[in-house]
GUPA-170721 format. One record per residue (C-alpha): residue in three letters; z, x, y. Coordinates in steps of 0.25 Angstrom, whole numbers. Example, Ala and Ser with C-alpha at 12.3 -4.5 7.8 and 13.67 -1.06 7.14 Angstrom:
BEGIN
<site><type>Ala</type><z>31</z><x>49</x><y>-18</y></site>
<site><type>Ser</type><z>29</z><x>55</x><y>-4</y></site>
This chain:
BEGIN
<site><type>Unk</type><z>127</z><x>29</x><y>-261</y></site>
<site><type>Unk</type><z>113</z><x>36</x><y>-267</y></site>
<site><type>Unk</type><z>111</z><x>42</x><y>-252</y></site>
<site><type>Unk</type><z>125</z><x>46</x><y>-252</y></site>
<site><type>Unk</type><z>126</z><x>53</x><y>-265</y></site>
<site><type>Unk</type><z>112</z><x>61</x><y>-263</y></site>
<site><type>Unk</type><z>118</z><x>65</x><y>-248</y></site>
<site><type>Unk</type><z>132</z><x>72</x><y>-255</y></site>
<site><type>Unk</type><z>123</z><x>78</x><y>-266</y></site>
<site><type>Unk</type><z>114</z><x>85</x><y>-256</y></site>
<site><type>Unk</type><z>125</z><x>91</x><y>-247</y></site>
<site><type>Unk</type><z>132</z><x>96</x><y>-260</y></site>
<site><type>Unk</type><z>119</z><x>104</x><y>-264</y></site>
<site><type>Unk</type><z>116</z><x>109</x><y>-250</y></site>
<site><type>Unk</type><z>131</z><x>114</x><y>-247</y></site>
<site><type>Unk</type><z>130</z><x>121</x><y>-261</y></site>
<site><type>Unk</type><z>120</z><x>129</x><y>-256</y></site>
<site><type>Unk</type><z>124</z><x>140</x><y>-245</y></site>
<site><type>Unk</type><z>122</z><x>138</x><y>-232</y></site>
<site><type>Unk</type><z>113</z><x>127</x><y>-234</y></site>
<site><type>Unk</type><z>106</z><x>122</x><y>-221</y></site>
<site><type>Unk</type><z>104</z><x>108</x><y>-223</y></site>
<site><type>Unk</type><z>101</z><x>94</x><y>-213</y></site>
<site><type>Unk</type><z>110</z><x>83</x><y>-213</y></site>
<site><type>Unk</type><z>103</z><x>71</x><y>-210</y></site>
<site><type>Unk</type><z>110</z><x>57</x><y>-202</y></site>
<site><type>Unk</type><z>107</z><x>44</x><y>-205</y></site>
<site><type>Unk</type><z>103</z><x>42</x><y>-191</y></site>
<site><type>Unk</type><z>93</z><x>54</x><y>-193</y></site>
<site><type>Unk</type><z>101</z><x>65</x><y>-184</y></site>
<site><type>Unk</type><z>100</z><x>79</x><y>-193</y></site>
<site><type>Unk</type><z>110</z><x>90</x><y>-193</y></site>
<site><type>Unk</type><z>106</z><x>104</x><y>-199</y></site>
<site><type>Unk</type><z>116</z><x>114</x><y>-203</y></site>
<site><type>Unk</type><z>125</z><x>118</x><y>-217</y></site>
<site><type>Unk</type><z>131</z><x>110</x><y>-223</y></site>
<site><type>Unk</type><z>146</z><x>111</x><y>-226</y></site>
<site><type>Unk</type><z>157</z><x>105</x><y>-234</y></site>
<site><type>Unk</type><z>161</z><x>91</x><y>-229</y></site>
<site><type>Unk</type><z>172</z><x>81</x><y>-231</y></site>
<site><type>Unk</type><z>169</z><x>70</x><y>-243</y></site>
<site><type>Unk</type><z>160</z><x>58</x><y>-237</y></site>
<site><type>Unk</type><z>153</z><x>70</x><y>-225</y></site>
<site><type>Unk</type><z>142</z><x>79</x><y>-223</y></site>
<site><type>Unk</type><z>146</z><x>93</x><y>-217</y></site>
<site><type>Unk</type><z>135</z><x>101</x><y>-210</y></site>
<site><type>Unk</type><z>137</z><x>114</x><y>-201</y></site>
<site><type>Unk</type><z>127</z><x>112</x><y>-189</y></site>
<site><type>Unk</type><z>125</z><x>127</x><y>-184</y></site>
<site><type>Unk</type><z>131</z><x>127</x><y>-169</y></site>
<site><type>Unk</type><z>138</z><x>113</x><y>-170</y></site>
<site><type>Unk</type><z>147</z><x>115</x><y>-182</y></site>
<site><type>Unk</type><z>151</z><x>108</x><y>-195</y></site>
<site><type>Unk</type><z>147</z><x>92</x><y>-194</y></site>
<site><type>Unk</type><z>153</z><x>82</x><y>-203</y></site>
<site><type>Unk</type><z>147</z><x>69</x><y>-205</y></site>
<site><type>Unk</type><z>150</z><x>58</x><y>-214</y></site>
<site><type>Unk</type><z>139</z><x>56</x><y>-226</y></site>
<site><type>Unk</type><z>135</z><x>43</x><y>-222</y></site>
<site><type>Unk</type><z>128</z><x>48</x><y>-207</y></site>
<site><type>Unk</type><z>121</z><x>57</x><y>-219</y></site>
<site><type>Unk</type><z>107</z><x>53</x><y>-223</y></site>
<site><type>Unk</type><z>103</z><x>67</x><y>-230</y></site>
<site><type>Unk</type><z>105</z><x>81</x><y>-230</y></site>
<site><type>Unk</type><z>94</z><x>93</x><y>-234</y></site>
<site><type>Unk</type><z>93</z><x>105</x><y>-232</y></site>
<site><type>Unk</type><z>89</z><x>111</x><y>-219</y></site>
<site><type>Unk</type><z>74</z><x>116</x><y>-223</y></site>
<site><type>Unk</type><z>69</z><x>107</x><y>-234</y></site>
<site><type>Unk</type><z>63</z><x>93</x><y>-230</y></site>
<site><type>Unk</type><z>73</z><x>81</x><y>-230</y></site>
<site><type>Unk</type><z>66</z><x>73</x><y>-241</y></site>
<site><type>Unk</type><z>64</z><x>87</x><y>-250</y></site>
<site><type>Unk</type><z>79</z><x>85</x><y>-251</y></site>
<site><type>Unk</type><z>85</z><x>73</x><y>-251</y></site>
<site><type>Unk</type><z>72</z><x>61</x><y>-250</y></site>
<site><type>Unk</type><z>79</z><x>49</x><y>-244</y></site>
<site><type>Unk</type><z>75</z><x>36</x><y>-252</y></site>
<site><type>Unk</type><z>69</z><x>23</x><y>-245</y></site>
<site><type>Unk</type><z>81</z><x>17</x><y>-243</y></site>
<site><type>Unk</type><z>89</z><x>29</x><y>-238</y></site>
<site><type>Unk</type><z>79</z><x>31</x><y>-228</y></site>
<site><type>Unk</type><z>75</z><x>17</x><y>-223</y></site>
<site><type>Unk</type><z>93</z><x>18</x><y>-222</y></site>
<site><type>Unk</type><z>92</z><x>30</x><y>-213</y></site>
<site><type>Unk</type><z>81</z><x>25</x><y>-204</y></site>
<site><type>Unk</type><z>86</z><x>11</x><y>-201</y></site>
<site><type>Unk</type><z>99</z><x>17</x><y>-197</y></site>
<site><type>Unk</type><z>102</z><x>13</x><y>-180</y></site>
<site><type>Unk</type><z>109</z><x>24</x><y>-171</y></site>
<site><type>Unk</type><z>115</z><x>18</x><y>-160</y></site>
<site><type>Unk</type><z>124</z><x>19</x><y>-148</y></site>
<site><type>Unk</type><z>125</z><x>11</x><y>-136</y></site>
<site><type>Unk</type><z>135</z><x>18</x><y>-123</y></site>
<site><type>Unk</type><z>141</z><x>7</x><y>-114</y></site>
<site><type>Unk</type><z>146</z><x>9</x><y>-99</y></site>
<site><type>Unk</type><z>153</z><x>0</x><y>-91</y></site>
<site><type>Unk</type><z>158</z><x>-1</x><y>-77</y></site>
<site><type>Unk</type><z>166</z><x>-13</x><y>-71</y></site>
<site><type>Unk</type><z>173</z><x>-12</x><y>-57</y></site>
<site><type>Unk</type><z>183</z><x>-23</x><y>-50</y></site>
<site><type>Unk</type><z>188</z><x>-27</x><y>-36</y></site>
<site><type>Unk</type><z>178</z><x>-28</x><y>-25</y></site>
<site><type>Unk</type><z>167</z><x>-26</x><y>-32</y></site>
<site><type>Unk</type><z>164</z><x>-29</x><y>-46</y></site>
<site><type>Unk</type><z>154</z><x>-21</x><y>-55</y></site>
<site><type>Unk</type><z>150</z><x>-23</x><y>-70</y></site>
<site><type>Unk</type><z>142</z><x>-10</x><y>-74</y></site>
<site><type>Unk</type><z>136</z><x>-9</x><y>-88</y></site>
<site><type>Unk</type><z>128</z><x>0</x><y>-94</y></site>
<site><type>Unk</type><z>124</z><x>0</x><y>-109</y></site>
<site><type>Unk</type><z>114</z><x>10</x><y>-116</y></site>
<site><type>Unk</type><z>112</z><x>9</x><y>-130</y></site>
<site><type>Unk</type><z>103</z><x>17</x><y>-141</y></site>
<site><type>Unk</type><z>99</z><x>15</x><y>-156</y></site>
<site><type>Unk</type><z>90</z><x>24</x><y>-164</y></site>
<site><type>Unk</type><z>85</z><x>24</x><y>-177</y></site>
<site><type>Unk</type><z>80</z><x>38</x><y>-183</y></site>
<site><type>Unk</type><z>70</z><x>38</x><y>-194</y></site>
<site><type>Unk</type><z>61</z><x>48</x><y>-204</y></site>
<site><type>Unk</type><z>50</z><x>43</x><y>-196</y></site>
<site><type>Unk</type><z>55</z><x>34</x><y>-184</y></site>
<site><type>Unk</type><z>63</z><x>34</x><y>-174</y></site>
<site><type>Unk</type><z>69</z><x>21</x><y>-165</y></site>
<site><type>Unk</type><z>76</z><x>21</x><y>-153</y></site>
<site><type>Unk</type><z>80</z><x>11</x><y>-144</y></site>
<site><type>Unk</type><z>89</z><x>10</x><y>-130</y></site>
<site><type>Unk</type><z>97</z><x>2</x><y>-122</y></site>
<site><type>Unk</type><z>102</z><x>3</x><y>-108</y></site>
<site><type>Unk</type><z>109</z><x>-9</x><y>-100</y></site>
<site><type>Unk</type><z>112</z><x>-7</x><y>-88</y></site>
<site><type>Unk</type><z>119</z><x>-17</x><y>-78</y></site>
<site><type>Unk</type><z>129</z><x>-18</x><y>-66</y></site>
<site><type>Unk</type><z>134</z><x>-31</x><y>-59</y></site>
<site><type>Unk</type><z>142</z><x>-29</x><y>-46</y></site>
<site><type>Unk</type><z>149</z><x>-38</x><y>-37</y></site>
<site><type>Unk</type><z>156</z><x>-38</x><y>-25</y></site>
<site><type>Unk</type><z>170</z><x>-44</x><y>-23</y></site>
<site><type>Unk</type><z>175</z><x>-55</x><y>-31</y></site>
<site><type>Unk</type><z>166</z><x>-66</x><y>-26</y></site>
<site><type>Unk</type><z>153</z><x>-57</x><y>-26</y></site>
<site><type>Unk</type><z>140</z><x>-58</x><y>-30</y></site>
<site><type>Unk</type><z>138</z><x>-51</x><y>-44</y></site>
<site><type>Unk</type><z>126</z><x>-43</x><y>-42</y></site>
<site><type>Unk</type><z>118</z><x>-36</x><y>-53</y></site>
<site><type>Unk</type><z>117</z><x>-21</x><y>-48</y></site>
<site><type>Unk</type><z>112</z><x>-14</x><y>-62</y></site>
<site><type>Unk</type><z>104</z><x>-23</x><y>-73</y></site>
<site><type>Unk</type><z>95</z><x>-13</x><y>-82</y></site>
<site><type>Unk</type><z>89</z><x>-17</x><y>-96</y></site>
<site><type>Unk</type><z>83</z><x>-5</x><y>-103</y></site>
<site><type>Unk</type><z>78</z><x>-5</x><y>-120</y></site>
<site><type>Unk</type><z>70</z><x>6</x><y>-125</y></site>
<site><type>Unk</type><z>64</z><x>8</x><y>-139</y></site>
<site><type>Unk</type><z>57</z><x>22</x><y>-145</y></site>
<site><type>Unk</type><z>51</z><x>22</x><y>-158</y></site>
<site><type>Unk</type><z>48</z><x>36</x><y>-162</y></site>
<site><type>Unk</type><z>38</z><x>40</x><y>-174</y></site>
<site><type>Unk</type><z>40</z><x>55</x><y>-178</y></site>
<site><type>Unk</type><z>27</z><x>60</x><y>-184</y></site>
<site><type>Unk</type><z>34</z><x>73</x><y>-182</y></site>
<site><type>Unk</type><z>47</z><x>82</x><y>-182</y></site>
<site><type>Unk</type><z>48</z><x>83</x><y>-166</y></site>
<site><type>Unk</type><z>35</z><x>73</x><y>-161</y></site>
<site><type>Unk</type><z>37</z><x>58</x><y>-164</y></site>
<site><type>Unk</type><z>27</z><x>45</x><y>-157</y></site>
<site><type>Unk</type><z>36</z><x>36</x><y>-150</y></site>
<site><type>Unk</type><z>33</z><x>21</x><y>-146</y></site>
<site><type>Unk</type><z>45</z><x>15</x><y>-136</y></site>
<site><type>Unk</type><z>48</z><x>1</x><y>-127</y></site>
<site><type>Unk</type><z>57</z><x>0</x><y>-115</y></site>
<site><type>Unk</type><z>62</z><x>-13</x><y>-108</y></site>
<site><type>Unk</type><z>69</z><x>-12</x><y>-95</y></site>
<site><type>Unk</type><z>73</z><x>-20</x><y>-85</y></site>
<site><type>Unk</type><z>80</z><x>-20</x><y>-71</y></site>
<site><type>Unk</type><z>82</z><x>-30</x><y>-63</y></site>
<site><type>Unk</type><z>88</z><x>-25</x><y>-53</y></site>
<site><type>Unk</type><z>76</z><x>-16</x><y>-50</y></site>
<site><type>Unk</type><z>67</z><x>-27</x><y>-51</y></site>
<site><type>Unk</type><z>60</z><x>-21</x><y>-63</y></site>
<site><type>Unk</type><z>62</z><x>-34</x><y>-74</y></site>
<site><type>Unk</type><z>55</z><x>-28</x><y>-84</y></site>
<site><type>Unk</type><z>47</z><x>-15</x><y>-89</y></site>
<site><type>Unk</type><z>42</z><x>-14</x><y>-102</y></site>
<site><type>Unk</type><z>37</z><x>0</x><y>-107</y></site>
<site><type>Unk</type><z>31</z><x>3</x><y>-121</y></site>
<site><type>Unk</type><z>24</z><x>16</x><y>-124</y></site>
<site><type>Unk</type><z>21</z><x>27</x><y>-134</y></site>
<site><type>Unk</type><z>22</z><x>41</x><y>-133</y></site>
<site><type>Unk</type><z>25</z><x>56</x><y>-142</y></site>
<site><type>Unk</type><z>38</z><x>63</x><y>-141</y></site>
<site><type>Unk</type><z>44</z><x>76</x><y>-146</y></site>
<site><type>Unk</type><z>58</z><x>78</x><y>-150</y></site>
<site><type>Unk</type><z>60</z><x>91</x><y>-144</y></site>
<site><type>Unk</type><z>73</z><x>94</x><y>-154</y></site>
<site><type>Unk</type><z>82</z><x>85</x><y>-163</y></site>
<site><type>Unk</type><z>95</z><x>93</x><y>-166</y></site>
<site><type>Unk</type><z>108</z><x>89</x><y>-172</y></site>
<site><type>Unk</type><z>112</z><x>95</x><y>-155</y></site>
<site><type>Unk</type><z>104</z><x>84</x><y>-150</y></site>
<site><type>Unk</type><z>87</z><x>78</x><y>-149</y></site>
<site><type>Unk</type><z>79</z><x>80</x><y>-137</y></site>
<site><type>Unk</type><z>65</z><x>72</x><y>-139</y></site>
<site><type>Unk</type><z>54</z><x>66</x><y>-127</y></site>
<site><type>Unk</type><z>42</z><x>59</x><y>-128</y></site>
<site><type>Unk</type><z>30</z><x>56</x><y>-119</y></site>
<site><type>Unk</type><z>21</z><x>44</x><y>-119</y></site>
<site><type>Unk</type><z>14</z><x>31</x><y>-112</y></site>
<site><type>Unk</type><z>20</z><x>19</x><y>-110</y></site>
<site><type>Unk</type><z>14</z><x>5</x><y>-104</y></site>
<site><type>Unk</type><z>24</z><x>-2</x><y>-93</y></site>
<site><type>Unk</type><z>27</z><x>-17</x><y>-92</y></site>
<site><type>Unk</type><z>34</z><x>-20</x><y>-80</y></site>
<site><type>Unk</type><z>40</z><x>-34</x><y>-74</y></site>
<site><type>Unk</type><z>46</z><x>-32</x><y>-59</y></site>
<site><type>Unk</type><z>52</z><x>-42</x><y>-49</y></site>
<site><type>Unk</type><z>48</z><x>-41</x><y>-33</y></site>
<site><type>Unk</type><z>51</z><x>-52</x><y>-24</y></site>
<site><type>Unk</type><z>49</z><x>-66</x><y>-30</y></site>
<site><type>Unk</type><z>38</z><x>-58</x><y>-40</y></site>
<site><type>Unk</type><z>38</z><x>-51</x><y>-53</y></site>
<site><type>Unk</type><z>27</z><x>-39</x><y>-56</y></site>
<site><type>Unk</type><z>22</z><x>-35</x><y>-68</y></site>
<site><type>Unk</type><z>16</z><x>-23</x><y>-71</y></site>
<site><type>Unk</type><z>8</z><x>-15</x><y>-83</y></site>
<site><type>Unk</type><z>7</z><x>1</x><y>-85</y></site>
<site><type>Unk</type><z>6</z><x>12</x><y>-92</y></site>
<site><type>Unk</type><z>15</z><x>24</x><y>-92</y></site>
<site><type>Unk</type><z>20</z><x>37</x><y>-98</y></site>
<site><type>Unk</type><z>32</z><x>40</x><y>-103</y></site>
<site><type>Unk</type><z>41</z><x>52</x><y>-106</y></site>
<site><type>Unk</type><z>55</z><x>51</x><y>-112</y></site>
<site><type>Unk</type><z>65</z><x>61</x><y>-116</y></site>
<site><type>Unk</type><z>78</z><x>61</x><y>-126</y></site>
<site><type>Unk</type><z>89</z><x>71</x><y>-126</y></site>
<site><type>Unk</type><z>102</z><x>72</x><y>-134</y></site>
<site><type>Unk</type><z>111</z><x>83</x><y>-136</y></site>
<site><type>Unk</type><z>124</z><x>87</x><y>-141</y></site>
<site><type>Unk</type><z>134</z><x>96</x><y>-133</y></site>
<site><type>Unk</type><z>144</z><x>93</x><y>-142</y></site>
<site><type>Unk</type><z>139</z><x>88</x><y>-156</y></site>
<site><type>Unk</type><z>143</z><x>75</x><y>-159</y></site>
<site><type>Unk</type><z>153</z><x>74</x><y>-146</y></site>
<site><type>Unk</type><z>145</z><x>76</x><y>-134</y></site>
<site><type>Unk</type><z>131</z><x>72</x><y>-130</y></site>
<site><type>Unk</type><z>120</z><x>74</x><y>-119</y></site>
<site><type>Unk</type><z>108</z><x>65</x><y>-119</y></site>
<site><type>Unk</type><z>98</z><x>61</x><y>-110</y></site>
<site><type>Unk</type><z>86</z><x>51</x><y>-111</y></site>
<site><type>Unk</type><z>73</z><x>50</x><y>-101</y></site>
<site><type>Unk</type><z>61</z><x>44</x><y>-99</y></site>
<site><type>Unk</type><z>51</z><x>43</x><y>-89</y></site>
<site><type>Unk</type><z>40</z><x>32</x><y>-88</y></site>
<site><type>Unk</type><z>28</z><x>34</x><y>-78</y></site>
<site><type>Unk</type><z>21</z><x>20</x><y>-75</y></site>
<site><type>Unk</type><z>6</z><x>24</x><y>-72</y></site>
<site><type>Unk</type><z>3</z><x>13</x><y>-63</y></site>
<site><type>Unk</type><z>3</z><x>10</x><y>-49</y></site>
<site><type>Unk</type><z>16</z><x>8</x><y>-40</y></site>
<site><type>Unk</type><z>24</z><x>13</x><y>-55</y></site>
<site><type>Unk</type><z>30</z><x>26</x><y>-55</y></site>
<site><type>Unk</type><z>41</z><x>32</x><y>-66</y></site>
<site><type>Unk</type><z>53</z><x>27</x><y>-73</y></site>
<site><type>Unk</type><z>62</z><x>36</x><y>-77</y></site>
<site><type>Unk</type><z>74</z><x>33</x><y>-86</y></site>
<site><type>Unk</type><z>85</z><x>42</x><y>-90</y></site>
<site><type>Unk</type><z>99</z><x>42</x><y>-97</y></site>
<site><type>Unk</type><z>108</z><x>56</x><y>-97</y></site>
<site><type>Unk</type><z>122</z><x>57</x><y>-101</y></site>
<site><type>Unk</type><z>135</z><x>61</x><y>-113</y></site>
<site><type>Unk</type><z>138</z><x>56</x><y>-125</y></site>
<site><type>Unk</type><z>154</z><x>60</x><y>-129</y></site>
<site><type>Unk</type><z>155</z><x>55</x><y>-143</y></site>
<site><type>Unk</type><z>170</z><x>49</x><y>-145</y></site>
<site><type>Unk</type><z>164</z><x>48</x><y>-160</y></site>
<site><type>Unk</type><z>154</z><x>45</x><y>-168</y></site>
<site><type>Unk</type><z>154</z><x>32</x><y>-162</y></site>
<site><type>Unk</type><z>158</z><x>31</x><y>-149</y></site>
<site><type>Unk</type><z>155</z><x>40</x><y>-136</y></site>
<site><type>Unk</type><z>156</z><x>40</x><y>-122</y></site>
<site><type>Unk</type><z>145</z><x>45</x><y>-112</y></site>
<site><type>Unk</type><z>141</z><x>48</x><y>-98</y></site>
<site><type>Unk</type><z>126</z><x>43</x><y>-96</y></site>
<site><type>Unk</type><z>116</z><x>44</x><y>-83</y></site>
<site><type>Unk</type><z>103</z><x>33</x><y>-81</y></site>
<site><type>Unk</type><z>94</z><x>35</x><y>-73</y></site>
<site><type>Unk</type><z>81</z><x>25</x><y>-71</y></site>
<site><type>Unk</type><z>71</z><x>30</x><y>-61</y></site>
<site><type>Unk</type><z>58</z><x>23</x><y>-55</y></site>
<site><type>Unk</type><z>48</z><x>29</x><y>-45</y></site>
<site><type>Unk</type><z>44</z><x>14</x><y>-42</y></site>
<site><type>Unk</type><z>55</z><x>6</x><y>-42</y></site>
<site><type>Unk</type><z>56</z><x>-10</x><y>-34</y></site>
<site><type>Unk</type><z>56</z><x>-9</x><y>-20</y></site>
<site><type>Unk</type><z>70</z><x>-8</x><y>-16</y></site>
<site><type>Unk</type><z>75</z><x>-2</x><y>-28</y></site>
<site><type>Unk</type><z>81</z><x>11</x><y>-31</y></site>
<site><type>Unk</type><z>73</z><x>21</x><y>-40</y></site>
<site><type>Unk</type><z>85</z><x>25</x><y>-48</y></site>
<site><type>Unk</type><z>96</z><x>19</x><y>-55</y></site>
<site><type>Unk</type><z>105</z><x>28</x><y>-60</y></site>
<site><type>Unk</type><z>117</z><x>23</x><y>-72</y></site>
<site><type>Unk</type><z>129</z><x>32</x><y>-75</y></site>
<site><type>Unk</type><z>137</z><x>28</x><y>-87</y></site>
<site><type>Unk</type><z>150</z><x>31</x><y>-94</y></site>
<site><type>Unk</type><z>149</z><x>24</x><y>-106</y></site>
<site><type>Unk</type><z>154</z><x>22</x><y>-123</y></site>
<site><type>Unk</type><z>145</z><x>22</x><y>-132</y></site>
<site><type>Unk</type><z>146</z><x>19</x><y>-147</y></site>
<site><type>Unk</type><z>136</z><x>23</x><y>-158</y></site>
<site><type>Unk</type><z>132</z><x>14</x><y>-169</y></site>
């Protein structure tokens, strides 16, 4: 009630003033920068030059301070109000599913989920991608497992600055199908967000990673040890703001060892948001290796149409 009543006093005093270029800070740490306007009773109203007039209900609201002076100048945020603002979890997971009867049966699933936590100081992101395909042919077939895919990535990002921030990350994979049981790859590295507008974020970082990897031959499972260098890159833009969204995700991992080459991972696609929870999309990934099993192909490519929610 404190936060709330503090949040209404200051867009009272800064639409007072004329013309009054002010920030309106989210509780999930997004930023729009504009004028603020007159809004409906329980709403913040700001006019984002080349979007428009934005409305927003008060409790997606952290703060709101004028364009050019610090935030904590302003309105300093107390313990509590900012322990609240870090612990809260965006998250949205997309879901596609393909299923076909008669003589032949397939079950195609593919489930990619995100969360991130936006902090003063921290960032924390973590992914989920699920990928699997089962087939059979006729009714008495053999079921056979054409897609099976396990892929979990974690990024903690310290910002030390307003564009560099030192990042620490861990990824588990796993396929099966291309022989590759696990691989384990924990690293640290230096990224630069490259710009971080209410239009959309465009971040990459570069670092060095080690490899642990587990992979099935003939009757023997191999095990390996290396190091590696990693690049990754993040980009999110608005064609339409809050309606329609490009992204596009990549990272590449360089094995230095012997009889390894490069991974390379990638997600492309559209968000249409039906609302401020549901969406649908169009997505591409890609996986590549240079060194893949014998017998295996080096690319696997995914295309998706899926709904996604956001929590």
């Amino acid at each position: 009630m404190a936060q709330m009543f503090r949040l209404v006093v200051a867009c009272v005093v800064l639409s007072a003033l004329p013309a009054t270029a002010a920030v309106v800070h989210f509780v999930n740490g997004d930023r729009l920068t504009g004028t603020l306007t007159n809004s409906p009773a329980g709403s913040v109203a700001i006019d984002v030059p080349h979007v428009g007039v934005v409305v927003v209900p008060s409790a997606h609201v952290a703060r709101v301070v004028p364009a050019k002076q610090p935030a904590a100048a302003i309105e300093p945020a107390s313990a509590a109000e900012t322990s609240e603002r870090i612990s809260a979890w965006d998250v949205r997971s997309d879901l596609g599913l393909v299923v076909a009867s008669g003589n032949t049966r397939t079950q195609d699933v593919n489930l990619v989920s995100a969360a991130q936590r936006t902090g003063d100081v921290f960032d924390n992101v973590i992914s989920l991608a699920l990928r699997r395909a089962n087939a059979q042919a006729g009714a008495e077939g053999r079921i056979t497992r054409t897609k099976d895919h396990v892929d979990v990535k974690y990024d903690l990002r310290w910002k030390y600055d307003e564009s560099w921030y030192a990042v620490a990350n861990f990824q588990f994979f796993r396929d099966p199908i291309k022989q590759l049981n696990r691989r384990y790859t924990t690293g640290v590295g230096l990224g630069h967000t490259l710009w971080d507008e209410q239009r959309g974020t465009f971040k990459t970082d570069f670092g060095i990673s080690q490899v642990f990897e587990a992979k099935e031959g003939v009757g023997v499972v191999s095990r390996s040890d290396a190091p590696a260098l990693r690049w990754s890159l993040t980009f999110k833009h608005w064609l339409r703001p809050e309606s329609l969204e490009i992204f596009h995700n990549n990272e590449l991992l360089r094995i230095l060892a012997p009889e390894h080459g490069m991974v390379w991972d990638s997600d492309t696609g559209l968000r249409y948001h039906l609302n401020s929870r549901w969406h649908a999309g169009l997505r591409l990934d890609i996986e590549h290796e240079t060194e893949p099993a014998v017998g295996r192909a080096r690319t696997d490519a995914s295309y998706a149409i899926d709904l996604g929610v956001k929590m």
